[in-house]
N, C-alpha and C positions, 0 to 999 in steps of 0.2 A: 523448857517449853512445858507446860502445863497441859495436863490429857483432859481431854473431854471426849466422851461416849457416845455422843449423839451430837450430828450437824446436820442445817439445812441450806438449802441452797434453792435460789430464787428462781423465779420462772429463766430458760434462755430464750432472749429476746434474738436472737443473731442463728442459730442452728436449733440444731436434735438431738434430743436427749436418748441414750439405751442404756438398760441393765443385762448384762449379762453373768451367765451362771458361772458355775465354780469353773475356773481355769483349769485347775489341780498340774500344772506345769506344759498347759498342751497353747504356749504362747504360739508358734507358729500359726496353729489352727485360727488362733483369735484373730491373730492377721491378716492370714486369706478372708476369715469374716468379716474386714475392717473393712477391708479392698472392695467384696465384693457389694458391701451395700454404701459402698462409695464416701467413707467415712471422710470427712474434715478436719480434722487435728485445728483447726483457724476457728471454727465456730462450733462444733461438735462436741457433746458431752457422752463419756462412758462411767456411768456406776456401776462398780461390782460386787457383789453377792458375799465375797471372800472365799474362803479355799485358792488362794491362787497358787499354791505351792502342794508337793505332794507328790506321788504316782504317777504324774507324765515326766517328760526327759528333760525338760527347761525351766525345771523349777528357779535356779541361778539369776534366770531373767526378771525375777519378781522386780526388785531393787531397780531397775530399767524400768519399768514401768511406771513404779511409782514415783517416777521423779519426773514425771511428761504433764504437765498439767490441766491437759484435758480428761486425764484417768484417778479415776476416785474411786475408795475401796472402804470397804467397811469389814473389820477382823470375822476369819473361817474360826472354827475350831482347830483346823490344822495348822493356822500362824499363832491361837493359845497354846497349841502342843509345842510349836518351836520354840516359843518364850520360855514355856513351862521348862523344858527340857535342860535348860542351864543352870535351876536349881535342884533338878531330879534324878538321879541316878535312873529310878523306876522308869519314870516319863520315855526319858533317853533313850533305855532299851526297847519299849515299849512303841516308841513311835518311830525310832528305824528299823527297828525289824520286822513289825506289824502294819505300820500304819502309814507306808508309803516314803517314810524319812530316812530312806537311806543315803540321798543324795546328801545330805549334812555332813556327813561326813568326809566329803570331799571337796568340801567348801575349804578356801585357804584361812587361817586362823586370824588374817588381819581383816578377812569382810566379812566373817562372824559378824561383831559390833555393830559396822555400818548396818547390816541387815535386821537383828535383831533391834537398832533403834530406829530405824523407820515402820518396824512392824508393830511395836509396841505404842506406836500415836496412834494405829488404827482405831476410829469409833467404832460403835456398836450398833450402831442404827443411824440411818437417812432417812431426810423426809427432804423431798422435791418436788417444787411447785410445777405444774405442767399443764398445759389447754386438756389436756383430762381429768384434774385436778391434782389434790394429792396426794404422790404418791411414796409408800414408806418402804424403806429397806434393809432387810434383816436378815441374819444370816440361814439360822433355823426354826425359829421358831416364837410365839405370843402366847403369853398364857390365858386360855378363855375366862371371857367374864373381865377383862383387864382393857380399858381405852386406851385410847394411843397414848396419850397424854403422859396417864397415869405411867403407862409399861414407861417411857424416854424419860421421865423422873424419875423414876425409880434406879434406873442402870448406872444413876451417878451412886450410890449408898448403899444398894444390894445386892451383894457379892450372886445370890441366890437366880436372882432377875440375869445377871449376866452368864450365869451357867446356862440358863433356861434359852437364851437368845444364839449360844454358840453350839448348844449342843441337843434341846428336846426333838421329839416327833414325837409327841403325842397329841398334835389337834389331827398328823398325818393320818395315824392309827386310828384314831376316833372316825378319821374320813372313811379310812377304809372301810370299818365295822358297820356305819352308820351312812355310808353315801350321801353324807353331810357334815358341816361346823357350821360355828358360829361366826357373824361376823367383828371385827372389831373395831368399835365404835368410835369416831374423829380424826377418822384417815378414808381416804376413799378406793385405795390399792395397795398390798401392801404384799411384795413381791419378794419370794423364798429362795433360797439355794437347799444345799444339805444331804435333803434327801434328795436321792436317784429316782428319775425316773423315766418311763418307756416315748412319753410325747409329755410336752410342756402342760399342765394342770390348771387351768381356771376351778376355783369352789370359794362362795361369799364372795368377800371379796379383797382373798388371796390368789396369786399368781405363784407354781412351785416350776423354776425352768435349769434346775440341777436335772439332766440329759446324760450326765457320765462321760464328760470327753475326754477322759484318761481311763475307763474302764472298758478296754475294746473286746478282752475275753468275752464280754456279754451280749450277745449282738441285740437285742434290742437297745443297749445304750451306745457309747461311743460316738455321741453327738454333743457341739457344744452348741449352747440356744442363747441368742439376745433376744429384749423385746425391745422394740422402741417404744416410750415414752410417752416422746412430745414432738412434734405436736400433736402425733396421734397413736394408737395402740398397733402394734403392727410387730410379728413375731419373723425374724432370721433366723436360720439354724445352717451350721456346718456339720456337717457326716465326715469325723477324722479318718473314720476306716476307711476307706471310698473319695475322701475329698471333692466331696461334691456339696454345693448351697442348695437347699431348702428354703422353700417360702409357705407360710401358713399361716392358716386365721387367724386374728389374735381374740 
């Protein structure tokens, strides 16, 4: 099977479309969220952000997911860490002892493979048509000054552009400093994981809804957040700590 970086995917004519944020292993959570805004698995679409593995206790259930065909994911940095880590000694240490991967090791030695090859077809970027138009998804981050166009041709050829998508915050940082960015031009939404943060982020016109649902030591995070799409803009959140749904403006 041949990898491609970037897929899109047509208006859905039959249900509703959500992205949500980084799983990072807290699958249970995403399901009480499923339930509770009454998901359809029959006509129903979910893109995800990537990070689905990581820090919470169900990382295992990545592989279940992605074989359900209403669920569509685009690679975290933390499914490049796990790739990374079968030719790295460094990486290895680095990401089970630091960076949430300890569960790897407790994986049995025969669904290694299965795992590691359906992580490694993950694209790098979506773009989905929707009654709000459309809209693009990546995992971390656009480099300013770069069209949509330009950035999703590029990530076939430069190693560089694909660092930049799994791993930057710096148009975050800029936000911070500056209480603004730019926007980026031939996408009309173009919706973030990555970075953590305290309530879902509208700026331009990007959306950042990485909430921290596997970092509960921090209580302003410990929420996992969808937004619905399509047909219209419309933000769900689960409280892991509390298990409790949230509804908010999108």
């Amino acid at each position: 099977m041949s990898y491609t970086p970037f897929k899109f995917f047509g208006k859905n004519s039959r249900g509703r479309d959500f992205v949500v944020g980084d799983i990072h292993g807290s699958f249970s959570a995403f399901e009480q969220l499923l339930q509770r805004v009454n998901f359809d698995r029959d006509c129903d679409r979910i893109f995800s952000v990537g990070d689905l593995v990581d820090r919470g206790a169900e990382s295992h259930r990545v592989i279940e997911f992605l074989n359900y065909d209403w669920f569509h994911s685009i690679m975290g940095n933390h499914e490049r860490m796990l790739l990374d880590s079968e030719y790295s000694p460094a990486v290895m240490e680095n990401w089970t002892r630091y960076n949430g991967g300890a569960w790897w090791r407790n994986v049995p030695d025969n669904m290694r493979p299965r795992i590691q090859k359906v992580l490694e077809q993950l694209p790098l970027a979506f773009e989905v048509s929707t009654a709000c138009g459309h809209i693009g998804i990546v995992h971390a981050d656009i480099p300013t000054g770069i069209p949509w166009h330009q950035f999703i041709r590029s990530l076939e050829s430069d190693p560089d552009m694909e660092e930049y998508a799994l791993w930057s915050r710096n148009r975050y940082k800029h936000f911070k400093m500056m209480g603004r960015t730019v926007p980026v031009e031939g996408i009309d939404l173009v919706v973030f994981g990555h970075t953590p943060v305290s309530k879902p982020l509208q700026t331009a016109n990007f959306y950042y809804i990485d909430t921290g649902a596997s970092l509960l030591e921090d209580r302003s995070l410990g929420k996992l957040t969808m937004l619905q799409i399509h047909p219209l803009l419309e933000l769900h959140q689960f409280n892991v700590r509390t298990a409790t749904e949230e509804h908010m403006p999108a």
